[in-house]
Each structure stands twice: as structure tokens, then as C-alpha cells.
C-alpha positions in Angstrom: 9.2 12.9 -29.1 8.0 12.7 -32.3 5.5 10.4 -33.6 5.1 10.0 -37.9 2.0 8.6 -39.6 0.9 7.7 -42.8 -0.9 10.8 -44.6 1.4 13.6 -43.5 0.7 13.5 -40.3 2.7 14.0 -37.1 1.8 13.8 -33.5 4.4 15.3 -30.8 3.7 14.6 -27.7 6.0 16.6 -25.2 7.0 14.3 -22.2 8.2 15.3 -18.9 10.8 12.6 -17.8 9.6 11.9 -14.0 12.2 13.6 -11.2 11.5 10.8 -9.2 12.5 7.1 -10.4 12.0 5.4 -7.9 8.4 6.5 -7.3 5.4 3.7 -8.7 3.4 4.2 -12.1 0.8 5.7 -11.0 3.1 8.5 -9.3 4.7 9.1 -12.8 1.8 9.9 -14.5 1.1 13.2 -13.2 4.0 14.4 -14.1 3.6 13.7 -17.6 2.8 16.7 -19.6 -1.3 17.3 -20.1 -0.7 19.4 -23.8 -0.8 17.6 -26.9 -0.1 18.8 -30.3 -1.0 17.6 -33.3 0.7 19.3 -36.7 -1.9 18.5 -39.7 -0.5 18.6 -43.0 -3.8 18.3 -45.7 -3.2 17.0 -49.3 -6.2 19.2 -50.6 -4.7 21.8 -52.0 -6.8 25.1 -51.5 -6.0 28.7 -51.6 -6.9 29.7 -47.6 -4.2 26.8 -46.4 -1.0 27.4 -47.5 1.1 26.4 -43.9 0.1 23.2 -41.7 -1.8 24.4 -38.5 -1.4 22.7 -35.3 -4.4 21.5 -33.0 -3.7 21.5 -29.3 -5.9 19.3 -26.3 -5.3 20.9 -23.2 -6.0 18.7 -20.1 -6.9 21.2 -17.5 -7.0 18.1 -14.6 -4.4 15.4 -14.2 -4.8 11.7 -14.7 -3.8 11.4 -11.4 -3.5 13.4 -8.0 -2.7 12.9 -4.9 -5.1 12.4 -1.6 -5.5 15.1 0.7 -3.1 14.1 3.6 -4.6 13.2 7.0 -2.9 15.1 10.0 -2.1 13.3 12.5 -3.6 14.2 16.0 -0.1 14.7 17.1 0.9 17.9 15.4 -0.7 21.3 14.0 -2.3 21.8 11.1 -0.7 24.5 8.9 -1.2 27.6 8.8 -3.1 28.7 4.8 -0.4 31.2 4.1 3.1 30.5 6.0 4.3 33.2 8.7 7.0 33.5 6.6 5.3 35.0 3.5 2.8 36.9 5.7 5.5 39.1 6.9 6.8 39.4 3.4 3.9 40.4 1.9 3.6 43.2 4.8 6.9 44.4 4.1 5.9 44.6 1.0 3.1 46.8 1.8 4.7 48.9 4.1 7.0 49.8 1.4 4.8 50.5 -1.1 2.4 52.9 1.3 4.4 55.9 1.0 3.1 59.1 -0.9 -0.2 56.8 -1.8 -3.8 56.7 0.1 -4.4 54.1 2.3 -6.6 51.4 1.1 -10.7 51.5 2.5 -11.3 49.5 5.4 -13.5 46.5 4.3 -17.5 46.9 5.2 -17.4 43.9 7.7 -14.7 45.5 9.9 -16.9 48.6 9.8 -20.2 46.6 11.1 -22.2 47.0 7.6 -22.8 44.1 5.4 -21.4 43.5 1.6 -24.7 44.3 -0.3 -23.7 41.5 -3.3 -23.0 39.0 -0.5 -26.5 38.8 0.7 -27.9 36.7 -2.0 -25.0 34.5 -2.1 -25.8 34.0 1.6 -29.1 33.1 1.0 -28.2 30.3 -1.7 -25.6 29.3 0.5 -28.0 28.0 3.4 -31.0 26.9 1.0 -28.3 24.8 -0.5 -27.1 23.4 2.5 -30.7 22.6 3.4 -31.6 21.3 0.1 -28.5 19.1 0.4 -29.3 17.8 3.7 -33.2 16.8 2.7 -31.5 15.0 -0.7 -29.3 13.2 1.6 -31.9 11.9 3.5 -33.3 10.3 0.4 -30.3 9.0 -1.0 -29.4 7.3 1.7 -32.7 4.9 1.4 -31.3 4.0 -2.0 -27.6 4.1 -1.7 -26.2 1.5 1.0 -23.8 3.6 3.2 -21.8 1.6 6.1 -19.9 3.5 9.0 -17.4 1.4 11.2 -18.5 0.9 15.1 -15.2 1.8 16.1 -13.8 4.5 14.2 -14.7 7.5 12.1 -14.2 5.4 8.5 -17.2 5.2 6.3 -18.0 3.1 2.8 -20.1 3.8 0.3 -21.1 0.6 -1.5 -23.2 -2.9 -1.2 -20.5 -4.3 0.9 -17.6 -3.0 3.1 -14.3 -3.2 2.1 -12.1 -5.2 4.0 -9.1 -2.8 4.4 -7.3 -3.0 7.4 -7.1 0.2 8.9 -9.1 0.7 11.7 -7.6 2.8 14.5 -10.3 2.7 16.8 -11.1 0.5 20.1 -9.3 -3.1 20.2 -8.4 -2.4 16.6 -5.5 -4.8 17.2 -7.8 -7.6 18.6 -9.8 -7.6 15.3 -6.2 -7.3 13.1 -7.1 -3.6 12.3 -10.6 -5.0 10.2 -13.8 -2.7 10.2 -16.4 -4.0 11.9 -19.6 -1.8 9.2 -23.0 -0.9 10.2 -25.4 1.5 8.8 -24.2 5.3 8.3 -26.5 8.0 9.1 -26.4 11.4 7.8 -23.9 13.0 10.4 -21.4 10.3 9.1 -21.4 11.8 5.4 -22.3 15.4 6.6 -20.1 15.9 9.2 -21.9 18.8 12.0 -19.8 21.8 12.7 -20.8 23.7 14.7 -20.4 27.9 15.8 -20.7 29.9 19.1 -24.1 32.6 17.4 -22.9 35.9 18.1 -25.8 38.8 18.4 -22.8 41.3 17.2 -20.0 40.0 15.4 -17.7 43.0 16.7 -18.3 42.0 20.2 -16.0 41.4 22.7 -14.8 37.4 23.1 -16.7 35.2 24.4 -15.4 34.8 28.1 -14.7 30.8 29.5 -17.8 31.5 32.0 -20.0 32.4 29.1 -19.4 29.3 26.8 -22.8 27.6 28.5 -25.2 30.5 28.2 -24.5 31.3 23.8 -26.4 29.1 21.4 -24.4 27.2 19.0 -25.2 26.6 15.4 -23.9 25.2 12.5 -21.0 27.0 11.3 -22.5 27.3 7.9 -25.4 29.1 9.1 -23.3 31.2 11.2 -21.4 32.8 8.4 -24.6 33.2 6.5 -26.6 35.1 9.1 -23.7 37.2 9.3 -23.4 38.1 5.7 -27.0 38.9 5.8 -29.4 35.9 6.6 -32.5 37.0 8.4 -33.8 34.3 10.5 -36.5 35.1 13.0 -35.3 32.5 15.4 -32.1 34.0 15.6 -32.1 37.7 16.1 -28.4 39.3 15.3 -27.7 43.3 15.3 -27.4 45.5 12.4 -26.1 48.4 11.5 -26.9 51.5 9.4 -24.0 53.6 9.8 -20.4 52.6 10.1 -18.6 52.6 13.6 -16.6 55.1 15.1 -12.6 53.8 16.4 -11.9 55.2 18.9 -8.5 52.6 19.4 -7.5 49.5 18.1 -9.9 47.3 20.1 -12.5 49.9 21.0 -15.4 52.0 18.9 -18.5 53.3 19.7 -21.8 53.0 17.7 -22.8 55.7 14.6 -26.1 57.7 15.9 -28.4 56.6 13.6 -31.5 58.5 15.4 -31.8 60.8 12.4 -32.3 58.1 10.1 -35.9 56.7 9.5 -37.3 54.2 12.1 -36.1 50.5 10.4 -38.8 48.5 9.5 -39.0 44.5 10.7 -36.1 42.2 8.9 -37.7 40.5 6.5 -35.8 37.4 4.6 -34.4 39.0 0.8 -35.7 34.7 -0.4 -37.7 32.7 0.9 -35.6 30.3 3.4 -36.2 26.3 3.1 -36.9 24.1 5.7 -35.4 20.8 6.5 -37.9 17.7 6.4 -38.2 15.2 9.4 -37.0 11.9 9.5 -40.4 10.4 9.5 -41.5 12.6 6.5 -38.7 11.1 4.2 -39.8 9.2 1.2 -37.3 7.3 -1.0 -37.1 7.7 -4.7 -39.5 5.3 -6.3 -37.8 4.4 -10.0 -34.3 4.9 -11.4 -34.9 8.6 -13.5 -35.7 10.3 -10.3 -32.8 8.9 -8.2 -30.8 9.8 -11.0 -32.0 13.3 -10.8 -31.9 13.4 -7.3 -28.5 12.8 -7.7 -27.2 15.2 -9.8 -29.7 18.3 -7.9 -27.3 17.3 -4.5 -24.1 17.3 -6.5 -25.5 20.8 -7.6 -26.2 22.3 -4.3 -22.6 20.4 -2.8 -21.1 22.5 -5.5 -23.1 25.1 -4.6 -23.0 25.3 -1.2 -19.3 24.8 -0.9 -18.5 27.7 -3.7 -20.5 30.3 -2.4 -19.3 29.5 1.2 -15.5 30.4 -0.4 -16.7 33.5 -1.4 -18.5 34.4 1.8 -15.0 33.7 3.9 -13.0 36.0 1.2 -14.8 39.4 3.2 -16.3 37.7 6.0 -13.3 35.7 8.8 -13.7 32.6 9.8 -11.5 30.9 12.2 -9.9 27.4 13.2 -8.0 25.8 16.2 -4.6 24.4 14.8 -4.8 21.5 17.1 -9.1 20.4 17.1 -11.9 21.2 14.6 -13.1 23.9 16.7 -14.1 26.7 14.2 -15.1 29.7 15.1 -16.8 32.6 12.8 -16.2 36.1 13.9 -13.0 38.6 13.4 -11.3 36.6 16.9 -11.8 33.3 18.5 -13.2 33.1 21.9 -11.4 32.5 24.8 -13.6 29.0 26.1 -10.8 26.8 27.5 -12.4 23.7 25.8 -9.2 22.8 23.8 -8.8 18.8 24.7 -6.3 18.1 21.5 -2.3 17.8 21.7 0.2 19.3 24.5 -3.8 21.2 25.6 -2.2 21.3 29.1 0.3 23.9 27.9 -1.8 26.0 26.3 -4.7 26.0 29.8 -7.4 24.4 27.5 -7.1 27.3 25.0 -7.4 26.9 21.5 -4.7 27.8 18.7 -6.6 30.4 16.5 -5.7 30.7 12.6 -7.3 31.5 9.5 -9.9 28.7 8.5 -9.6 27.1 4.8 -12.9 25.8 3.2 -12.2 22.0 4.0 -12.1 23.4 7.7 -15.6 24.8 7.7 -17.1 22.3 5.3 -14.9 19.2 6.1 -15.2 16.5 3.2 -15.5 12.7 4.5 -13.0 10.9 1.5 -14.5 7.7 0.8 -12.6 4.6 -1.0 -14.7 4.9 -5.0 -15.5 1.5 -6.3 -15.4 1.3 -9.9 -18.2 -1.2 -10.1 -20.8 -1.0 -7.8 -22.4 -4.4 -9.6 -18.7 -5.9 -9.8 -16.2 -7.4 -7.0 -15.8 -5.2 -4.5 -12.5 -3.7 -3.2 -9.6 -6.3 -2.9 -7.3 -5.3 -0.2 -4.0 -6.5 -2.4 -5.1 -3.8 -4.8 -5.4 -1.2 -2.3 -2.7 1.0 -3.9 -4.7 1.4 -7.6 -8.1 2.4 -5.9 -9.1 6.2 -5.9 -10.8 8.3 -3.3 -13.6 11.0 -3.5 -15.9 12.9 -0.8 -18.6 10.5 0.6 -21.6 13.0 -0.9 -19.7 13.1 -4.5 -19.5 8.9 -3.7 -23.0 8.9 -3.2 -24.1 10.9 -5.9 -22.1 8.5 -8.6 -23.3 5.5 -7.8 -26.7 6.8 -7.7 -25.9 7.6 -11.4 -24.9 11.1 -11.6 -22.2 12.6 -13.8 -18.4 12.7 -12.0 -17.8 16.5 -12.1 -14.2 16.8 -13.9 -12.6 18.6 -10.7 -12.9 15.1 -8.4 -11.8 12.8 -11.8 -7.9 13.1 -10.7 -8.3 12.1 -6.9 -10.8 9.0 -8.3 -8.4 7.9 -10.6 -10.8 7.1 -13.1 -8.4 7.0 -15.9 -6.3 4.1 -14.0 -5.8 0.8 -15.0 -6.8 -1.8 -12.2 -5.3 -5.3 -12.5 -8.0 -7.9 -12.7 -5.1 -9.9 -9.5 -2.5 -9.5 -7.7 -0.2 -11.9 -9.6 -0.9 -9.0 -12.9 -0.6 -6.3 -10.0 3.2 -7.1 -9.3 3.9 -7.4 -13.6 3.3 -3.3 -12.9 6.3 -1.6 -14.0 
């Protein structure tokens, strides 16, 4: 479609007719097209500009995306890359092999570390502390409420008044939250790891699940790309391992080498600050830049923790969060989640996505923190983001551009219900 102005000036805008009629407004916009062109046609003559140039805006994010779908308790999540294309992809490579060398087997699966991974590691964890101590903070400033009944938290001066409670004599109360005050474990949720002192041990055995440590997940897979922490002592390795089969090796002898000298942390490590010890922000610039310092090291923390899980594996039951970090999940029979009577308590082991080892808790945004808060007749025009990024807003940091679709910032919300239903 082309659109014609006064001074030479024409403005196409290409639209994408929507596949979908009978989909709502707000489903139709992100189909729309996110270039737009605009063909300039100057009346100053000049010798450089003899053709009229065209200026396109690229919109990199939608308007409008979808939320991330909860899975129900009743089925298995799905698997990162489908069976299907997994045997395609080694067909593929099976085909391809002949006459050319076979590729080098990755560090991790030798026992030797990725040397540019260790101080990605290290950020990794002092981000995750620095985002638990921020937390703390915020959470004296920013009114968080968590339901007494179910897992649903709100960030905001008042709970919304959805009904959509799940939890114990939900249908006594007509399926309203009944809010309290959240604590840190609400917006962070803790997941935690068996430790392993070798991560090319053997599983860890149902008898044993009592006598390892567990630790958060997150510090799991940092220790194992290279953390050195005192408290938790792991094994390294100098030389790579021997095969001797598919399941079995034997350590390098490394008694030639030089003597090792005591682990001693690449960056200084931070440490997390009691309860008691917590002191709120005192005027509006520092919570404002307390808020955008946890946004950084959310961003932070989660990015380098993608990288980390590209060469190091990481692990997750298909039917509970159970996540494990090692090449193999262990064999504990502490599966309690769908049809676990089948399966004798074991866990369904499959590749682990981010969201798995650093779940985000999607919160309800409010537009207005100072305004009306949510209507439940409007519930349909209201946008979602994870409880830290929730935080961090209303605390007055800047939306990054990457949670703008899901928060549906852009949208229109009706100021009733009676303008609500004149929608198209």
C-alpha cells in the first residue's frame, strides 16, 4: 500500500494480511510486517542527488509476542531439538565423513577445561551473587506479593485480583489469590545440582543421593568450567584421558609434569550479604541505579550461562525441574512427577535449555504503578515480563528492548470494559 503526501513524498508501508481472521487485534499485529520504507524525493536541486533514495526503519522486535506457554504437569516437556531432526542431522553427518578427518573431540569430554570459558565462569557466579545481594535491597523498596496457596507472584502496591489460583481450596475462594509478602526464593527461584568431585565419574547410584552435597545449579556449571572455590574441592586435570571403550578411560600420568601449585581463584569471588546486614536504598537516584546494575548482572548472568552450556552439558528431567549438570544424569529414583510409577522413580534425562537452569518467574506488568491497578475484565490487553525485569522497571530502570514484545508496551489498553468490547 501506498501512501502520497504533499512535497513529493511517498510512504509504503508493506502489510502482511493476517492468516488467521478469526484471531483478536492484538494477535494480528505481529504479523504485520516490521520494515518501513520511505522514498524521499527533495526539490533542491543539487548535483550529488540525481535519483530519490529510500530510508528503511527496521524493527528488530515485534509489537507484540506471545507468552511463553506453561506445561502442564500432565505431559513432557519437549525435547530442544526434535528426535526427528536429531537423526537427520546425523545422517547427515554420517554421509558427509567419508574421505575427511574426524572432527576433535571437545576439551570437556577429554577432562580439561576451555581456557576462554574460565573468566566467563567467574562473571557468571559474581553476577549471580551480585544479583542476589541487589535483590535483597530491592525488595525493601519494591512491594512484591506471593499467593499462600500457589506458586503465582505480583509485583506491584496491590495484588491483582485475577482468578487463577490453582492451589489448595482454590474453588472455595472462586479461584482469587489470597497475597502476602514474597521473599527472594519467590522471584529467584533455587535450583539446585548433585556437586560432582569429577564430572566424568560414574552416576551417582540411588544409595548415594544422601551422602553428595547439592548446590545451586548455577554454581555447579561454574565450578566445572573452572571456578575455584575452597569450600568445594573438584578434580583437575593436566593431561587428557585415555579411552579405553565407550564408557571406560583411564587417567594421563601426569607424574612427569611439575608438582601443581594450590588452586587459586583467576578473580576475586563475591560473597553474598546476610539478611540482617541488608540496608535499603535511601533516595530515588540510587534505587534507580540499583536497578539498572541488577538488570545488568540478570543479563549477565543469564548470557554467559548460555555460553557455558554450548561446551559444558547440562541436563533436565522431562517430567520435574530436576536438573542435573554433568555429561549423564544420575540414576536417584526421586522422580515424583507424571506416570513416575512406570518409570520406578527415575527421571527422563534430556538436554537442558537456559529457562530450565535459570527458570524466569513471568509476572503480570502494570503500566502504572501510581495508576489503577490491574482490572480483571481487561486481563486479555495486559503484558507479562520476568519478576527481576518487573522489579527492576518499576524501580525506574530502562525496559531492555528484548522483553518490550512480551510487555506489550506498545498496546493500547481501554480505559473500561464497555471501550474493551468496541475492539475490532
Amino acid at each position: 500500500m501506498a501512501l502520497f503526501l504533499s512535497g513529493k513524498v511517498a510512504v509504503f508501508l508493506p502489510l502482511k494480511v493476517n492468516p488467521n481472521p478469526g484471531l483478536s487485534s492484538l494477535d494480528s499485529l505481529k504479523h504485520g510486517s516490521s520494515n518501513v520504507q520511505l522514498q524521499l524525493n527533495s526539490r533542491v536541486p543539487s548535483k550529488k542527488l540525481h535519483q530519490p533514495y529510500a530510508l528503511v526503519v527496521r524493527n528488530d522486535h515485534p509489537q507484540n509476542a506471545d507468552f511463553p506457554r506453561p506445561y502442564s504437569k500432565r505431559e513432557k516437556k519437549p525435547f530442544p531439538v526434535p528426535v526427528l531432526e536429531l537423526r537427520r542431522r546425523a545422517r547427515e553427518r554420517a554421509k558427509n565423513r567419508n574421505n575427511q578427518p574426524r572432527r576433535p573431540i571437545p576439551p570437556p569430554k577429554r577432562g580439561l577445561l576451555v581456557k576462554h570459558l574460565i573468566p566467563v565462569a567467574y562473571d557468571v557466579l559474581n553476577a549471580r551473587i551480585t544479583l542476589i545481594n541487589n535483590l535483597k535491597k530491592l525488595l525493601k523498596v519494591v512491594p512484591v506479593h506471593a499467593c499462600l496457596f500457589c506458586t503465582e507472584i505480583h509485583v506491584g502496591p496491590v495484588g491483582h485480583t485475577f482468578k487463577s489460583c490453582k492451589g489448595s481450596k482454590a474453588t472455595l475462594r472462586k479461584g482469587l489469590h489470597e497475597w502476602t509478602n514474597a521473599a527472594l526464593e519467590d522471584v529467584l527461584l533455587p535450583v539446585e545440582a548433585y556437586h560432582l568431585f569429577d564430572r566424568l565419574q560414574n552416576r551417582i547410584r540411588h544409595d548415594e543421593r544422601f551422602t553428595i552435597p547439592r548446590i545451586p545449579a548455577v554454581t555447579e556449571l561454574c565450578i566445572q568450567a573452572g571456578v575455584e572455590i575452597p569450600e568445594i574441592p573438584t578434580k583437575r586435570r593436566r593431561k587428557p584421558i585415555i579411552r579405553i571403550a565407550k564408557r571406560e578411560f583411564v587417567d594421563a600420568d601426569e607424574s612427569e609434569l611439575p608438582d601443581p601449585s594450590p588452586p587459586v581463584p583467576l578473580k576475586p569471588i563475591l560473597t553474598e550479604i546476610p539478611n540482617s546486614e541488608i540496608v535499603a536504598p535511601s533516595d530515588k537516584e540510587e534505587i534507580i541505579l540499583l536497578a539498572e546494575e541488577t538488570l545488568q548482572a540478570w543479563e549477565k548472568m543469564r548470557a554467559g550461562a548460555k555460553k557455558l552450556m554450548m561446551m559444558y552439558q547440562v541436563r533436565v528431567c522431562g517430567y520435574c525441574p530436576e536438573v542435573h549438570v554433568g555429561p549423564s544424569g544420575h540414576k536417584a529414583q526421586n522422580c515424583g512427577a507424571f506416570k513416575h510409577q512406570q518409570r520406578n522413580g527415575q527421571h527422563g534425562w534430556q538436554a537442558a535449555v537456559l529457562d530450565d537452569l535459570i527458570p524466569p518467574r513471568y509476572v503480570w506488568h502494570l503500566p502504572d504503578v501510581n495508576g489503577p491497578p490491574l482490572q480483571r475484565e481487561l486481563r486479555s490487553f495486559y503484558g507479562q515480563a520476568p519478576a527481576v525485569v518487573e522489579i527492576c522497571v518499576q524501580a525506574g530502570a530502562t525496559v531492555p528492548d528484548q522483553y518490550k514484545p512480551t510487555m506489550r508496551l506498545d498496546i493500547g489498553i481501554p480505559s473500561s470494559v464497555k471501550e474493551a468490547e468496541m475492539v475490532v
